[in-house]
C-alpha positions, 0 to 999 in steps of 0.5 A, spaced: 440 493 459 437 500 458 441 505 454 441 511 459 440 511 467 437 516 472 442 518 477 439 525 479 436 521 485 443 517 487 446 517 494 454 516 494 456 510 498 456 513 506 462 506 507 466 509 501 471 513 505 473 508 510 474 502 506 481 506 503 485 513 503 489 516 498 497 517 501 503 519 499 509 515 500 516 514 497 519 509 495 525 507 492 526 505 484 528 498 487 522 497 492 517 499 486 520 494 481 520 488 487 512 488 488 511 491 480 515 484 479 511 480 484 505 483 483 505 480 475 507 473 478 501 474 482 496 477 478 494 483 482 494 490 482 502 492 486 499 497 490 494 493 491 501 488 493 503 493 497 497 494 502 496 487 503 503 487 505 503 493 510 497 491 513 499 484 515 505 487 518 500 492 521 495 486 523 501 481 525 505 487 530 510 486 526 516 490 528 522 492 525 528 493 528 531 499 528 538 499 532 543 502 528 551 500 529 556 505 529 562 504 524 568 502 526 574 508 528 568 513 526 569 514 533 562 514 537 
């Protein structure tokens, strides 16, 4: 191994950006700690848990059903 490089030619990585992108999403206390807790069970990363888990979602076509039910004497 050399003790000092020289990058001063490099060129950055032209696939970088699309591998991944940074978000911004909230979740509640209760989800993070299932997949920090998962995520220690498997030995990943548990944002890394989170992607693989949306993205199978996202592959699979999975939906989530989203029909609410009226609370029974609230009238509707």
């Amino acid at each position: 191994m050399r003790k000092s490089y020289d990058f001063s030619k490099a060129k950055r990585n032209p696939y970088a950006r699309r591998l991944k992108r940074q978000v911004t999403i909230r979740l509640d206390d209760s989800t993070i700690a299932y997949f920090r807790r998962l995520a220690r069970e498997v030995g990943v990363p548990y944002q890394t848990l989170i992607n693989l888990y949306l993205g199978d979602c996202a592959s699979s076509g999975r939906r989530l059903d989203m029909r609410w039910v009226a609370a029974s004497g609230r009238g509707a």
